[in-house]
C-alpha positions in Angstrom: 29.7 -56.3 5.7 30.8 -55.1 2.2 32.8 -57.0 0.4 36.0 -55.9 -0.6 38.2 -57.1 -3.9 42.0 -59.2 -3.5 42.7 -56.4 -5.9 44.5 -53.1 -5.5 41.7 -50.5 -4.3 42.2 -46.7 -5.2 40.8 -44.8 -2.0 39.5 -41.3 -2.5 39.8 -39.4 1.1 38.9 -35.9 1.7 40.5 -35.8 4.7 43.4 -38.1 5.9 44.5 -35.6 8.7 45.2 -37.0 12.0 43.8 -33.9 13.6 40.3 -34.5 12.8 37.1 -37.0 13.4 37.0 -37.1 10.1 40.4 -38.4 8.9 40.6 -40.7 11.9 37.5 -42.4 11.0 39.3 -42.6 7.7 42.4 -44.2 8.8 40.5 -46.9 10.8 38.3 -47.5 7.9 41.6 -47.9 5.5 43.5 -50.2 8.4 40.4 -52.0 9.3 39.1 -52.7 6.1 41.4 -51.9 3.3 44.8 -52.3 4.8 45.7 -56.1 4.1 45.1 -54.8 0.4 47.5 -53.0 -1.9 45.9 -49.6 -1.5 46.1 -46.2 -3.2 45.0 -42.8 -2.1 45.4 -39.1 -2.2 46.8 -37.5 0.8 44.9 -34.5 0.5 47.3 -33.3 -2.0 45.8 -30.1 -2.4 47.2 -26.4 -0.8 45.2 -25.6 2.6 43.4 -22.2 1.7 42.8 -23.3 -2.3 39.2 -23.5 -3.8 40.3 -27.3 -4.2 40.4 -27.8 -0.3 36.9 -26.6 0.0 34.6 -29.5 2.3 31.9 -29.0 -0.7 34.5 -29.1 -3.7 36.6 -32.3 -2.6 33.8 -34.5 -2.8 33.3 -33.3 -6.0 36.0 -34.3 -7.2 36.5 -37.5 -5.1 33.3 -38.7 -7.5 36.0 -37.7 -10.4 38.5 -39.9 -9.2 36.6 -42.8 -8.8 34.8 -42.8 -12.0 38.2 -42.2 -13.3 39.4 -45.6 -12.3 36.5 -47.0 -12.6 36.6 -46.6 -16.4 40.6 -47.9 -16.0 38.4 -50.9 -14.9 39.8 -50.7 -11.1 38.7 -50.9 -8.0 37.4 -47.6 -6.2 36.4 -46.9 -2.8 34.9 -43.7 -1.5 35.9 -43.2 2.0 34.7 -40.2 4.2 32.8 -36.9 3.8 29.6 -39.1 3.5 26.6 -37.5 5.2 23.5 -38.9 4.8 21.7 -36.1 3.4 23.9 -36.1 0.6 21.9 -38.4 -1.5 24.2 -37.1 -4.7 27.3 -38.5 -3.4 25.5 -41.7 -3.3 23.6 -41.6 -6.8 26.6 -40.1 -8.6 29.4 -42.5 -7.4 30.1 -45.3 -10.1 28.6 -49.0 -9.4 30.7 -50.9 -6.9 32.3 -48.0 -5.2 33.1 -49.7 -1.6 31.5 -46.8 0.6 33.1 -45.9 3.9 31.1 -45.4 7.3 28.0 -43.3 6.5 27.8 -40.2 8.9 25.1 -38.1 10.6 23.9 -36.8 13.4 19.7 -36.4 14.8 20.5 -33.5 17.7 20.4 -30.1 16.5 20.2 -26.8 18.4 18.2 -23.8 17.1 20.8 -21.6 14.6 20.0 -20.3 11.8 20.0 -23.8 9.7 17.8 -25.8 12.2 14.6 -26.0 10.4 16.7 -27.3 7.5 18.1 -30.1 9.4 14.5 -30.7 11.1 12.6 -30.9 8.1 14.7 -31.0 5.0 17.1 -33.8 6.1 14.8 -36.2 6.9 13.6 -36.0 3.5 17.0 -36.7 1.6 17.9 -39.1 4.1 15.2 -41.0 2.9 15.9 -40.5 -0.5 19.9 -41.8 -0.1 18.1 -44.6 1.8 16.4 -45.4 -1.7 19.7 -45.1 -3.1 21.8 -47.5 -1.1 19.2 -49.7 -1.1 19.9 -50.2 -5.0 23.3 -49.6 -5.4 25.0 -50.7 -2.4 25.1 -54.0 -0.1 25.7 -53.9 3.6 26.2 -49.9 4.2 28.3 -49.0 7.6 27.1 -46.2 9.5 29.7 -44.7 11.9 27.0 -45.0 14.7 23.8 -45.6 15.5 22.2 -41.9 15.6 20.6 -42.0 12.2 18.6 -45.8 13.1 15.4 -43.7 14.0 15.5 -42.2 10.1 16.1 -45.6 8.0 13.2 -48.1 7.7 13.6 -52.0 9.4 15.3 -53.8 6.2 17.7 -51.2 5.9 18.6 -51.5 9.5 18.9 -55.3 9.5 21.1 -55.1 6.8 23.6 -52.6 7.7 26.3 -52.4 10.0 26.1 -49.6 12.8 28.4 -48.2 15.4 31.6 -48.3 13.5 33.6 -46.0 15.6 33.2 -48.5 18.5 36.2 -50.4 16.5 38.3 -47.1 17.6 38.7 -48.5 21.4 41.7 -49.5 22.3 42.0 -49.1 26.2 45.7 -47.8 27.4 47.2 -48.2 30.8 46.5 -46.3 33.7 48.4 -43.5 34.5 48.8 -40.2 37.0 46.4 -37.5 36.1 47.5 -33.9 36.6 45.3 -32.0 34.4 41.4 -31.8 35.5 39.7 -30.5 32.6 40.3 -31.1 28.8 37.5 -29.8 26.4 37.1 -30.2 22.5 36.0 -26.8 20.7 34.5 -26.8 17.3 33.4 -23.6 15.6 30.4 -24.9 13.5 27.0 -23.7 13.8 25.6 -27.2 15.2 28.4 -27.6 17.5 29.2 -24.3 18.8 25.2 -23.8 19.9 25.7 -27.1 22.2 28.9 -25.9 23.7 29.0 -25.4 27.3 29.7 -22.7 27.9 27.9 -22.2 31.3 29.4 -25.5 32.7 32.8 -24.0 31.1 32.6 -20.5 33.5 31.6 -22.9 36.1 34.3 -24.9 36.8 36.6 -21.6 35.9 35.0 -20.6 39.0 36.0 -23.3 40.9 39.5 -23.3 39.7 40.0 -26.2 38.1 42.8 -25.9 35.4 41.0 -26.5 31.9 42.6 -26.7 28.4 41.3 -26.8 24.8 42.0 -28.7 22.0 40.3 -27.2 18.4 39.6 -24.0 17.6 40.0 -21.4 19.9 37.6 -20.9 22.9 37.8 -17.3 24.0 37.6 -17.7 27.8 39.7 -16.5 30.7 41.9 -19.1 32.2 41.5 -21.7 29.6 44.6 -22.5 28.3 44.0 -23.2 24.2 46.3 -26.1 22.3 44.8 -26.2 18.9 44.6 -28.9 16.7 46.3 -31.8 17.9 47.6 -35.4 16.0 45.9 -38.0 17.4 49.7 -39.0 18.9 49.6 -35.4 20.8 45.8 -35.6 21.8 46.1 -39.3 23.3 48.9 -37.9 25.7 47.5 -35.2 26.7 44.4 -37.6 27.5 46.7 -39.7 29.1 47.5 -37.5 32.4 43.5 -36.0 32.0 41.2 -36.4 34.5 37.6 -35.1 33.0 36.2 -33.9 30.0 32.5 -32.8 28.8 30.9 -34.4 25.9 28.0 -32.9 23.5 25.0 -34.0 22.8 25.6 -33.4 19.1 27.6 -36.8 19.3 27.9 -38.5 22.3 30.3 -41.3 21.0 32.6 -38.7 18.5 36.0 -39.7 18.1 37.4 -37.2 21.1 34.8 -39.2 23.4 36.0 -42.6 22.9 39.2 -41.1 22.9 38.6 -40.4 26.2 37.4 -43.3 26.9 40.7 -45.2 25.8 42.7 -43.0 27.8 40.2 -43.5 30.9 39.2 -39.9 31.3 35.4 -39.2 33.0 32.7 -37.7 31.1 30.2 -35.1 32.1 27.1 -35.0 30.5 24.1 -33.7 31.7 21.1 -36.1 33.3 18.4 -35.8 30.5 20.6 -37.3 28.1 20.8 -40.2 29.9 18.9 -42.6 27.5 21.5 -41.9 25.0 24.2 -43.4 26.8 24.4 -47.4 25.6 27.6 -47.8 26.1 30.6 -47.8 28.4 28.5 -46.1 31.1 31.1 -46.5 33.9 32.9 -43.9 32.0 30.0 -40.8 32.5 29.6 -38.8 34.9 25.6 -37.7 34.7 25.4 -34.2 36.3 21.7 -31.7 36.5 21.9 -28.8 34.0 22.3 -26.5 36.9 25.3 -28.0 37.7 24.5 -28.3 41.5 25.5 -31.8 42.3 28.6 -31.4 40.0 30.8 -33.3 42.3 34.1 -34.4 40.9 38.0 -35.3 42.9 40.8 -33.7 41.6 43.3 -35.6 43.7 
């Protein structure tokens, strides 16, 4: 575990939003870890749609802020936005910085970029793995995805799975809705979508709803972006969901998984489930034993 300072820590966050993986994993980082201390950080201060607000500017400046403090002789910690791959955020943070769960993921489909994340990420994976290994003490990793890139002593001293401290199991309730799904436009993402399983269940008339970005298909009622607060009770009443390979245990799955809604996912990712198996449904990828109650 790292070890965190008595003192007041200034947290640099480029996303605090309670509509995202992103900014949840940094709110349970902060309230896990942080909370107990006196704790500053920027609420994302900056206007949606400004060059500021960009995903490859803020980290930019997040390095800013802490070397800011860091020279006021404080305490920094860099909290989200921290893909493996980017071995600068790593080298260029000041010494000390308390680093908040590394991220990554090892599925890709085949867009444009996937020879990049094939070839090329292995590479600077291993060269932040050089990195941390100098400058920082007991990384956390926000699962256990990137294991197969990072070399035994690295593994045996890190902490892996950190999103698993985001279960929190709520009380039965009635379920009326059958189907929610989560929708991400992003190249990775969007290729993995199921969209066949998605027509499928159309054409069996289940009721289905979105939460994200919009998913332009008939009968699917879209919801956008959702606080957490929103997203848990809509969970709540949910029977089913589907989950992507890209991340099996993403925030929205285990939010799922708190709120006792079943999983689909298909057969030949069955190796990758390690834990809370109960909660999957495994189905074949031509959907022809997809069997599921909705009363």
């Amino acid at each position: 575990m790292q070890k965190l300072s008595k003192e007041k820590i200034f947290c640099w966050t480029c996303d605090y939003s309670s509509k995202t993986g992103e900014g949840n994993l940094a709110r349970l980082f902060l309230s896990e870890k942080i909370a107990k201390k006196k704790v500053y950080y920027p609420k994302m201060f900056f206007k949606k749609g400004s060059i500021f607000n960009y995903k490859y500017i803020l980290p930019l400046i997040g390095i800013v802020f802490c070397w800011y403090f860091y020279f006021k002789k404080k305490n920094t910690a860099y909290i989200n936005y921290l893909p493996l791959w980017n071995c600068f955020i790593f080298f260029l943070l000041p010494p000390n910085t308390i680093l908040g769960p590394i991220t990554g993921g090892a599925y890709y489909s085949k867009n444009s970029d996937y020879y990049i994340r094939k070839f090329i990420f292995p590479i600077l994976y291993k060269l932040s793995e050089l990195i941390i290994s100098f400058r920082y003490k007991n990384p956390i990793f926000s699962t256990s995805l990137l294991k197969k890139f990072l070399n035994n002593k690295t593994i045996k001293n890190s902490e892996f799975d950190y999103v698993f401290n985001y279960i929190n199991k709520t009380k039965f309730k009635k379920k009326t809705i059958d189907f929610v799904v989560y929708f991400k436009q992003h190249k990775n993402k969007e290729k993995l979508f199921n969209y066949e399983l998605i027509n499928k269940l159309i054409e069996l008339k289940f009721n289905i709803y979105c939460v994200g970005d919009q998913l332009t298909l008939k009968k699917v009622r879209n919801l956008g972006f959702l606080s957490k607060k929103n997203l848990n009770y809509l969970l709540s009443k949910t029977r089913y969901t589907i989950c992507s390979p890209e991340n099996i245990y993403s925030l929205y799955t285990l939010d799922c998984i708190n709120n006792n809604v079943k999983i689909l996912i298909q057969k030949n990712f069955n190796k990758n489930i390690y834990k809370y198996r109960k909660q999957f449904i495994f189905i074949r990828s031509d959907f022809k034993d997809l069997k599921v109650k909705v009363k």
